[in-house]
C-alpha positions in Angstrom: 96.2 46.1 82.5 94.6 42.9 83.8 90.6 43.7 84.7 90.1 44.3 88.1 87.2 41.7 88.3 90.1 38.9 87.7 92.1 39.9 90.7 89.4 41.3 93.0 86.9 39.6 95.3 83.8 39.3 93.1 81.6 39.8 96.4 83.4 41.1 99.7 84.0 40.4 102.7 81.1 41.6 105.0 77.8 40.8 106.1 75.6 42.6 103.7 72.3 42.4 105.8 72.2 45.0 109.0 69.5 43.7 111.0 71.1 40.3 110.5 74.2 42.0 112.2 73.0 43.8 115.2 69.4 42.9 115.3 66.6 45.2 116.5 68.8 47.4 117.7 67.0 47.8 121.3 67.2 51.6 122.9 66.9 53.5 119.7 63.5 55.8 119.4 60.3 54.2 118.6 60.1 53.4 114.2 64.1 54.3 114.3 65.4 51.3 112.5 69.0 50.0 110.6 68.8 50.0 107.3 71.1 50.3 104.1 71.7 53.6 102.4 70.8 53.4 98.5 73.2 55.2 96.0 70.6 55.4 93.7 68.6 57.5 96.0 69.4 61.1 95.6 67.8 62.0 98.8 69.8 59.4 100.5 73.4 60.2 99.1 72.7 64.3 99.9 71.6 63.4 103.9 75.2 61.7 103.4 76.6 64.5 102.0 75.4 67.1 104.7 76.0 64.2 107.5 79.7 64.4 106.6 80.4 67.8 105.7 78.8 69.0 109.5 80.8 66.6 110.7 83.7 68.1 109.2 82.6 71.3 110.2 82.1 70.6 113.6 85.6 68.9 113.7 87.9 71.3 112.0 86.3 74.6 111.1 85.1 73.7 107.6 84.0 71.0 105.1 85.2 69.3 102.2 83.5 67.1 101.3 81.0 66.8 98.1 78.9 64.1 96.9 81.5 61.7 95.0 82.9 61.2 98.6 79.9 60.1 99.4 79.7 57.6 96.2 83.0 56.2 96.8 81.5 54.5 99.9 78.3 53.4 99.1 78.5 52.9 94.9 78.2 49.5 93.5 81.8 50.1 92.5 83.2 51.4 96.2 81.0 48.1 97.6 83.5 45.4 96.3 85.7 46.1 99.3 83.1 48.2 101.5 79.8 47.9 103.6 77.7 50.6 104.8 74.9 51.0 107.7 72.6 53.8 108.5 70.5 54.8 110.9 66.6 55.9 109.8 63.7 57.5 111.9 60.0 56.4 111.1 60.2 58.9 107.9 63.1 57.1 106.8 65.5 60.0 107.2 69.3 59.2 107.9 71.0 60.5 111.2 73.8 58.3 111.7 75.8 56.2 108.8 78.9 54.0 109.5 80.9 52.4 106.7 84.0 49.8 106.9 86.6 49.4 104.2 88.5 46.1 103.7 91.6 48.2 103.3 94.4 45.5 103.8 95.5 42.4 105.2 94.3 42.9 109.0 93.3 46.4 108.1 89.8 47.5 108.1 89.0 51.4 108.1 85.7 52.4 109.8 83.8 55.9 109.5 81.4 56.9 112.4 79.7 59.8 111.9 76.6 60.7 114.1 74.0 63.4 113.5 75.2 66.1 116.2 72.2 68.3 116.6 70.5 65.0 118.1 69.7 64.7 122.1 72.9 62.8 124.1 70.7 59.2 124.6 70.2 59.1 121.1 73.5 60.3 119.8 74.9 57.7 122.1 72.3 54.4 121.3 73.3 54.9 117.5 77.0 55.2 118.3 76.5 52.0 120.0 75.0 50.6 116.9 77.6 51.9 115.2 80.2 50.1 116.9 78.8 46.9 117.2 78.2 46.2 113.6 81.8 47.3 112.9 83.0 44.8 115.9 80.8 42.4 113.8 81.7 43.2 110.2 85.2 43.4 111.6 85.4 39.3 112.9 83.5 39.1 109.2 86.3 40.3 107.1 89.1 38.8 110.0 87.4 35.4 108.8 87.2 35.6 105.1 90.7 36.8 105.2 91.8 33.9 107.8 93.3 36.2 110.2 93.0 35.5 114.2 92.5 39.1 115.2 91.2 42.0 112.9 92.3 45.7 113.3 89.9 48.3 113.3 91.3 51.7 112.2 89.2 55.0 112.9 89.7 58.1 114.0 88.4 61.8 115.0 89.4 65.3 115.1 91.7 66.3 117.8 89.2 67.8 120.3 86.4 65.9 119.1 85.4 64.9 122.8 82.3 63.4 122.0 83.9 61.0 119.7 86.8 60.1 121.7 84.4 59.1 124.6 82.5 56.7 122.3 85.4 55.1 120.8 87.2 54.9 124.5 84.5 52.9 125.8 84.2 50.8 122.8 87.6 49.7 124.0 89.3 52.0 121.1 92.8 53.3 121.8 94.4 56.2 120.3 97.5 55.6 118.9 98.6 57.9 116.6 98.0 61.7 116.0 98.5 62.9 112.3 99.3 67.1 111.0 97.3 68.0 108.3 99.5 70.6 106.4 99.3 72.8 103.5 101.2 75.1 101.7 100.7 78.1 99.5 101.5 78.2 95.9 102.8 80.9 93.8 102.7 81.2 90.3 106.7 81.6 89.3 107.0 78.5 91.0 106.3 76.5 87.8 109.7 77.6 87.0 110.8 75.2 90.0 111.5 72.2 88.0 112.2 72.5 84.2 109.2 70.5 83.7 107.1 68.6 85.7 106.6 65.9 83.5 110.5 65.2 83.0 113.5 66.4 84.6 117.0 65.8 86.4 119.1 66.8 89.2 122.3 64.9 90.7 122.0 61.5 88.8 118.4 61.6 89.9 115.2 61.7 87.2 111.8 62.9 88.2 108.9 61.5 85.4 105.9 60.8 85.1 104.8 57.4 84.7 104.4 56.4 81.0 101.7 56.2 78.9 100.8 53.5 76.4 99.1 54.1 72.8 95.6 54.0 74.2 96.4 56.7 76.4 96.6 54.4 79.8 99.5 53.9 82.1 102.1 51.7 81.7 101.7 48.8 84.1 105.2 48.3 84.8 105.8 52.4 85.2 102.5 51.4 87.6 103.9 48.1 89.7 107.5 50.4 90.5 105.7 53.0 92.0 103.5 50.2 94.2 106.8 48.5 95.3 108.8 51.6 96.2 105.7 52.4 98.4 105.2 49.0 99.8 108.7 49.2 100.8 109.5 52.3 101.7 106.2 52.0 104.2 107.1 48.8 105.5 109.0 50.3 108.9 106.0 52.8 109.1 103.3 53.0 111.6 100.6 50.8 110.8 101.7 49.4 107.4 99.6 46.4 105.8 100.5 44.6 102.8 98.2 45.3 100.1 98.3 43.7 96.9 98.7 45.6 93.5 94.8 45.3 92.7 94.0 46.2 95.9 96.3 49.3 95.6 95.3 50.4 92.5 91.7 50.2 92.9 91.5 52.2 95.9 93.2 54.9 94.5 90.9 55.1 91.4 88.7 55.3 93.7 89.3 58.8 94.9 87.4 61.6 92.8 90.5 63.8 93.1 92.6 60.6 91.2 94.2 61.6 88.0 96.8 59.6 86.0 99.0 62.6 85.3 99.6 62.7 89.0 101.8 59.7 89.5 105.7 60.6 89.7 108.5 57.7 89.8 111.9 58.7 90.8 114.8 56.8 88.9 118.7 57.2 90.0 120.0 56.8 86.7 124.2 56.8 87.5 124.2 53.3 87.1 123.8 50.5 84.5 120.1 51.0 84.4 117.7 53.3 85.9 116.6 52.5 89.5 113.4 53.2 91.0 114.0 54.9 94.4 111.1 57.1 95.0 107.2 57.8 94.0 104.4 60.5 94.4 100.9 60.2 94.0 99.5 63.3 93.9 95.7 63.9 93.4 93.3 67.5 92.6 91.4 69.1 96.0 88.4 70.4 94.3 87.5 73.7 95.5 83.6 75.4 95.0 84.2 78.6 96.2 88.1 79.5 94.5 90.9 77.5 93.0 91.5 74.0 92.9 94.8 72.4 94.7 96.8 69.3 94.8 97.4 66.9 97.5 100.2 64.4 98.4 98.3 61.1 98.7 101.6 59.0 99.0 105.3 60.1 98.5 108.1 57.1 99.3 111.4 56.9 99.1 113.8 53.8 99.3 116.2 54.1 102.4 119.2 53.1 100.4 118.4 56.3 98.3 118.0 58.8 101.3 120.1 61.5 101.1 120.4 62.5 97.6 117.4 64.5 97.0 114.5 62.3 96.0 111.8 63.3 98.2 112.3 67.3 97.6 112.5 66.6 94.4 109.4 64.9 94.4 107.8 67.6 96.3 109.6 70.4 93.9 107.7 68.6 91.4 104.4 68.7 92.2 104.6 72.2 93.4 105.9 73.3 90.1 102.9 71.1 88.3 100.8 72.8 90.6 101.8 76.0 89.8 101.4 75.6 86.4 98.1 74.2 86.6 96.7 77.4 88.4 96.3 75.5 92.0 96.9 77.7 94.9 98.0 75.4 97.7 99.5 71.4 97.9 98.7 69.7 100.6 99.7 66.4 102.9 99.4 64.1 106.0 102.2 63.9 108.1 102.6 61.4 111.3 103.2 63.7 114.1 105.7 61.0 115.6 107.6 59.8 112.3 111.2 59.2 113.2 112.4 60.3 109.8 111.8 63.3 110.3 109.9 64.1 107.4 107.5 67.1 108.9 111.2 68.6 109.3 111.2 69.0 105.6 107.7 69.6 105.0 108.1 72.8 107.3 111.4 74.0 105.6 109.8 74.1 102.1 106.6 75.9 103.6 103.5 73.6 104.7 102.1 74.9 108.1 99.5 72.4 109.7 95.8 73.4 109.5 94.2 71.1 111.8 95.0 67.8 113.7 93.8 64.0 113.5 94.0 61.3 115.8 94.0 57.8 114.8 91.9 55.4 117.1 92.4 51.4 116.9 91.3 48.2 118.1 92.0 44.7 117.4 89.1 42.5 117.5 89.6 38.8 118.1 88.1 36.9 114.9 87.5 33.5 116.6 
């Protein structure tokens, strides 16, 4: 495959210098100051880590996260599409972060996270400060993209009231809300599919994508399964285009990413096989039992709804999960999806754990 440096910005998008961005930053406590977190800082990337996973905490019960999160954001290698802020008190420690990503074309993804055992005032002056260097990063990447308004995308946990009052009167609306589901595993499901790596039902294969002699994916196995999901999303809420480089480095990105999780679905009663469908599965990393697997993506082609494709898909990675000793697969579902995909998810056994609300707003570039 082509190296990502030949089809990826060499620098991005943003503004790389915070006080440049949003100044002083008037109101905050006397010696607080912006400032840039530094991956190479252990102390740094652990306040990250414990900034997030209390936020997680707070939101839905319990965290998740671990310290590559953290690095996908603010590595040298997460930095060529992202940008990240942070918020130091005269000892230099870190109670508020914010980081944009350069997702898509007129997409830009923004994390807010805030310190929550700090008083109101100052909870609220660094959510300000928060939100005006992602208005400002936000007409940044609108520009070097030559767009005339830029989306911000964000969001919270439902319930998360302080969060939803910042983001309201930043002139954020909600617009979506999302069901996080999961769903047990047992072991005698391996015996789902007759192998996850290979197997048929009703004109219909289920594979995963080839490998070449040095062991890495085969680019054209890898440029189906991006245009079965570039189509199959483009009636979906909130779709962007996003190029193949784009695509495929974000999702390396993700510390759960593994090669041997990518599924392409081929209806093979014709002429030639036909990509219809595609999975992308990753591993949940677990500290305290058994790892899991997660649906990152799974798309189908309209003209092939109806014959099986995305339960198959699903059957798949159950089965793969199964016989790699995971003990649950989980997924993100839109809780208003007209094709009535949660239908299916609850009929083969996922159960929502917790709820997420996606908050937007489109900033005018010019």
């Amino acid at each position: 495959m082509r190296e990502e440096a030949d089809v990826l910005p060499d620098d991005n998008r943003f503004l790389s210098d915070p006080e440049g961005v949003v100044g002083d930053a008037d109101g905050l406590p006397d010696g607080w100051a912006v400032d840039t977190p530094d991956p190479a800082d252990r102390f740094d990337v652990a306040r990250l880590a414990h900034l997030l996973r209390n936020h997680e905490r707070h939101g839905r019960g319990w965290a998740g996260a671990s310290v590559d999160d953290v690095l996908v954001e603010v590595s040298e290698h997460g930095l060529r599409m992202r940008e990240n802020v942070v918020i130091r008190d005269g000892e230099g420690e870190i109670h508020a972060w914010g980081s944009v990503h350069d997702r898509s074309v007129g997409r830009m993804l923004f994390v807010h996270i805030v310190e929550r055992d700090l008083p109101d005032d100052v909870a609220d002056r660094c959510s300000d400060v928060l939100l005006a260097w992602a208005e400002a990063q936000a007409r940044a990447v609108g520009a070097a993209r030559g767009l005339e308004t830029q989306q911000i995308d964000t969001g919270t946990f439902e319930g998360d009231q302080r969060q939803a009052r910042w983001l309201e009167g930043a002139g954020f609306s909600k617009v979506r809300t999302w069901w996080q589901m999961s769903r047990p595993v047992a072991v005698d499901e391996e015996e789902l599919v007759e192998t996850p790596d290979h197997w048929e039902s009703g004109g219909v294969v289920f594979r995963l994508v080839r490998r070449t002699g040095d062991g890495m994916p085969d680019e054209d196995d890898l440029r189906e399964i991006h245009d079965v999901l570039e189509s199959a999303f483009t009636d979906h809420f909130n779709s962007s285009e996003e190029t193949f480089e784009e695509f495929l480095h974000r999702l390396r990105e993700d510390p759960g990413h593994r090669w041997d999780h990518w599924w392409l679905a081929e209806i093979v009663d014709g002429d030639a096989p036909q990509p219809v469908g595609a999975l992308i599965g990753t591993v949940s990393e677990s500290s305290t039992g058994p790892d899991g697997s997660y649906v990152s993506y799974l798309g189908v082609l309209e003209a092939a709804r109806g014959r099986g494709v995305a339960k198959g898909l699903l059957r798949t990675i159950i089965a793969d999960a199964a016989q790699r000793g995971r003990d649950r697969v989980g997924l993100e579902v839109d809780a208003d999806s007209p094709t009535g995909a949660a239908g299916l998810y609850t009929s083969m056994g996922w159960e929502t754990k917790y709820v997420t609300e996606s908050w937007h707003r489109d900033v005018p570039v010019r």
